[in-house]
N, C-alpha and C positions, 0 to 999 in steps of 0.2 A: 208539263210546263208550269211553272209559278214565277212570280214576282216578288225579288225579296223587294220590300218598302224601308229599310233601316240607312240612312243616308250616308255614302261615301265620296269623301272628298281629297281632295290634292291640293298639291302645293299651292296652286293661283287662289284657293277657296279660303285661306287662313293665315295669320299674323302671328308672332308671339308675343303676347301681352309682356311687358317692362314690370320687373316686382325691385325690390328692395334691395339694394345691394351694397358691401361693407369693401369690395374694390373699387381701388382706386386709379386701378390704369391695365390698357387690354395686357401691358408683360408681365402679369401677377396670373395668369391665365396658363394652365397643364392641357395643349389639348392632345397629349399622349395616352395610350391607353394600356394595363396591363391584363393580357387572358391568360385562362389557362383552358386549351380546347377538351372537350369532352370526351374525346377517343380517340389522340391520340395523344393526348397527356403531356403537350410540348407549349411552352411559355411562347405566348410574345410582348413583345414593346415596341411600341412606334404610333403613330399615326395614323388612325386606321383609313385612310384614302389610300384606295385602288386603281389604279388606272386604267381599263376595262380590255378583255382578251380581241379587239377588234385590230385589225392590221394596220392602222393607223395610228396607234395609241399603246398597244401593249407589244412594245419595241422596245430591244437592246439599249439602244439611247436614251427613251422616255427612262426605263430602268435604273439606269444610271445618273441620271440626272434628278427623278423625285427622291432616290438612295439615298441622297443629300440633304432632302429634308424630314427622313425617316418614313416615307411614301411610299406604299408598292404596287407591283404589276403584276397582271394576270398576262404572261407574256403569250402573244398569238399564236396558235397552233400549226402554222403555216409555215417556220422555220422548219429548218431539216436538220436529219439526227445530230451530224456535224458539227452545225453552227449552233444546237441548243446544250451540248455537252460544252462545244467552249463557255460559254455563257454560265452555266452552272458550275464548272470549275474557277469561278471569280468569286466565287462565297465565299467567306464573309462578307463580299464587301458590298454584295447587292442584296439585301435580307429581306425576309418576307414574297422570295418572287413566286408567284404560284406558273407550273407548270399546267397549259390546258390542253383538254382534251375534250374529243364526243364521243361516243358508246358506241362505235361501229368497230368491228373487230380488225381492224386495220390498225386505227386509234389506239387501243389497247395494245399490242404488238407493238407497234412503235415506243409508247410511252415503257412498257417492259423494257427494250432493248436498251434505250436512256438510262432508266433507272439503276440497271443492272451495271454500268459502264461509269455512271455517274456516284453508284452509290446514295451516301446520304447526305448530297451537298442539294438535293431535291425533297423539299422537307413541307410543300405545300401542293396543290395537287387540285385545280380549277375544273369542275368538270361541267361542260354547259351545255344545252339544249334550249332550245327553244320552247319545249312543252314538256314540265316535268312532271306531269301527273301518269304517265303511261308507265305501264310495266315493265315494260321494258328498260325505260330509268330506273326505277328502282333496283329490278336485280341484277344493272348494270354497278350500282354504288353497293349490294352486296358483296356483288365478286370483288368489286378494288378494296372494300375495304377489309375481305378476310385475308387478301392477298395481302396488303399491305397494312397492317393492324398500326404501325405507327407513321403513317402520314396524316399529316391536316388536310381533309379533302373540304374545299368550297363546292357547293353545288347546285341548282336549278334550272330553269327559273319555273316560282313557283309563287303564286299571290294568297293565300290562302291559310288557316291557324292548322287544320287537319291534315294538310300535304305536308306542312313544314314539321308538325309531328312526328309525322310518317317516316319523313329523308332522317330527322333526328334518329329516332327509332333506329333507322340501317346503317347508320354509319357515319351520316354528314355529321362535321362540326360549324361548318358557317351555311345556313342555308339564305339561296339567291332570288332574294324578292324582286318581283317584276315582270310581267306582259304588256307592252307594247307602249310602255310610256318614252323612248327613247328619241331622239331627236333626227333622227335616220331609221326609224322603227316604223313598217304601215300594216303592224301584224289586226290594227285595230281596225283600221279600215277596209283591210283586206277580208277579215274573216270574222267579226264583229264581235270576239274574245278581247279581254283587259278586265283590266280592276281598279279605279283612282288610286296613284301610290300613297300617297300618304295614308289612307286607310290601309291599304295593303302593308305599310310598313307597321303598323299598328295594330294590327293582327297576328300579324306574322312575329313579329316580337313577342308578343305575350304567349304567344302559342312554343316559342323557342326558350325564354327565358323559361318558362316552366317546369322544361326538363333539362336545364340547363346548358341550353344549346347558346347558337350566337345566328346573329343574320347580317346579309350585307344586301344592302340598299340599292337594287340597281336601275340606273336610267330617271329621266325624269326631271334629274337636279340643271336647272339652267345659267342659275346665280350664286353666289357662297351662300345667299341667305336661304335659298333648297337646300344645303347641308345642314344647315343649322335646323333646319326645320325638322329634315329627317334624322337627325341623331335626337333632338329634343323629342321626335315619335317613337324612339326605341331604338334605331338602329346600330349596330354595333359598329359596322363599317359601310361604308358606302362606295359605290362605284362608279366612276365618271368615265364619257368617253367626249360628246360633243365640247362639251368644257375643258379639254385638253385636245384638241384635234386643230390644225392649222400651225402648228408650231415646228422648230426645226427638225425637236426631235422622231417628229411623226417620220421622216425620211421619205417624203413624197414629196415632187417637183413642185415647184412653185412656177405658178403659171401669170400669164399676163392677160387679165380678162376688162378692157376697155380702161387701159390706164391704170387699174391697180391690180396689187398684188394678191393672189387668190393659192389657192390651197383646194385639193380635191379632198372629200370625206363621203364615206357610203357606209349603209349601217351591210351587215353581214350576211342579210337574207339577199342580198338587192342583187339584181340582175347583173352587176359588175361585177362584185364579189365574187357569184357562181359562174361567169364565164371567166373569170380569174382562176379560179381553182378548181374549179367543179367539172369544165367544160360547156358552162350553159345552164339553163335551166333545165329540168329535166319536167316531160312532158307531162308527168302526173300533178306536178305544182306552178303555182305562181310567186312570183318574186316577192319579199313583203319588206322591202329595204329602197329607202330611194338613195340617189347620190347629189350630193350638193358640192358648190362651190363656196368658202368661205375664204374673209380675208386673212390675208396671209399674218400672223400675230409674234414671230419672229420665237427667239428661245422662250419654253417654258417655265423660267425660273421667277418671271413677273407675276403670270396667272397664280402660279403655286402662291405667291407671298399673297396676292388678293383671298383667294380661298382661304388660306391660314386667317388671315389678318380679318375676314368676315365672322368665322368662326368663333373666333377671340372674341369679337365684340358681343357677339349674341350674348358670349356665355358671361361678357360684362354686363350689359342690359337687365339678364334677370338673377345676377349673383353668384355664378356657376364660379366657383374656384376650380372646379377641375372640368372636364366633359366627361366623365362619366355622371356627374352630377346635374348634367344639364337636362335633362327626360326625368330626373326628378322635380325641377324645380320649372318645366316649362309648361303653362296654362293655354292654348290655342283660343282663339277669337275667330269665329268668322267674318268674312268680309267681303266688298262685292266689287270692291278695286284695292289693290296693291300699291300702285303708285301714281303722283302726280305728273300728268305728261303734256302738260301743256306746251313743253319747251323739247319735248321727243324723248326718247326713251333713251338713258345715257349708256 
């Protein structure tokens, strides 16, 4: 046992200081991004916000809907063969959607039979787990990646400079920063693992940018100004789920919960989720996902312009003409309040 003593913090813990800036309004602001991935040597352009592979959020609809504002999905692993070949046979016009998958050999077999059916209208490639340090992840993203030498595979989740090495090392080109910061997430409570993100995403960056990798920022983000914080910490992309959850496109019923309108959301461990699809919890585990009711927030295309338009501003604030330039030019502050609440939290 030891004690690291070197301080990590998150998002509630820091501000970004205002520097000097020669713009003069947020629509002089590029927050598009261009990469070229590591292995499998395929451009992109867009936006780098994700919509996250949870059953709520990484939907046909949500897809089609951020498509519009150069936005993508890691689309949930829970559709069937059928309905994910229709889907993939709509490219170009839904770009960047990453197909997801877990490492159980069912997983792979499925994702083959797509592939093979779909061709190369499936050109990114999500692979998630809950604890990416096991061996078994790893020479689960060996095998896909000899298999499949030109897909962009995302993958983790992993908090750490040495793991996000590693995945670099096997094959990953965007690796997935995060344990249990997520807002449906009780992996921290449950089994006393995490890492504050924002450190985490500040590690993990330096550790990926080094050998020329890329990371995407998962969980954690509550406000645009969370985005901003974590692309100003290094992130290359980021991945939202609570902050897109409650909207039409989620395709879940809208319920009537004492006079308003509400919206179901459950993170993917939770004991809804696994009697959803799993048939139950299974007796060697405990659930580490709760399920919330949120209000009902109507189409997603309001939220998107907020996040964009938060975005914009940060990178007005400290001079950023583009967002790749914004983790250059952003200084953190700490702090011991965020905001003024005397009048409640808007």
């Amino acid at each position: 046992m030891r004690i690291e003593q070197d301080l990590k913090l998150d998002f509630k813990d820091v501000l970004i200081r205002p520097k000097r800036s020669t713009l003069t309004s947020r629509s002089e602001v590029d927050i598009s991004r261009d990469f070229v991935f590591l292995h499998s040597q395929r451009k992109y352009h867009g936006i780098p916000i994700i919509a996250a592979n949870m059953d709520a959020t990484g939907t046909f609809a949500m897809a089609r809907a951020l498509a519009r504002h150069q936005l993508s999905v890691a689309v949930h692993k829970h559709y069937g063969e059928a309905e994910l070949l229709g889907f993939f046979a709509e490219q170009p016009a839904i770009p960047s959607a990453f197909y997801s998958m877990g490492i159980t050999q069912p997983d792979y077999d499925k994702f083959r039979r797509v592939k093979e059916k779909a061709g190369g209208t499936i050109e990114y490639v999500c692979v998630d787990v809950a604890n990416g340090y096991t061996k078994a992840f790893v020479g689960f993203i060996h095998k896909l990646r000899t298999a499949y030498p030109d897909i962009t595979i995302m993958a983790g989740n992993v908090v750490t400079g040495e793991m996000t090495e590693e995945l670099i090392l096997d094959g990953v080109d965007i690796v997935k920063v995060g344990i249990g910061p997520g807002s449906v997430c009780t992996t921290r409570r449950m089994s006393g693992v995490g890492y504050p993100q924002l450190s985490a995403i500040i590690e993990c960056a330096d550790a990926a940018h080094g050998l020329h990798g890329l990371i995407c920022a998962d969980g954690g983000c509550t406000s645009p100004g969370d985005l901003a914080k974590a692309f100003g910490a290094g992130a290359d992309f980021v991945m939202l789920g609570g902050m897109l959850a409650g909207h039409d496109e989620c395709g879940f019923e809208i319920i009537e919960h004492d006079g308003i309108q509400k919206m179901r959301f459950y993170g993917m461990s939770s004991r809804e989720a696994m009697e959803k699809y799993a048939g139950g919890v299974a007796e060697y585990r405990a659930a580490e996902g709760k399920d919330v009711l949120l209000d009902y927030r109507g189409p997603v295309e309001n939220t998107v312009q907020e996040i964009l338009g938060g975005v914009r501003s940060a990178c007005t604030y400290v001079g950023a003409r583009k967002l790749k330039e914004l983790s250059k030019r952003t200084t953190f502050i700490r702090v011991t309040q965020q905001l003024n609440e005397v009048f409640g939290q808007a």
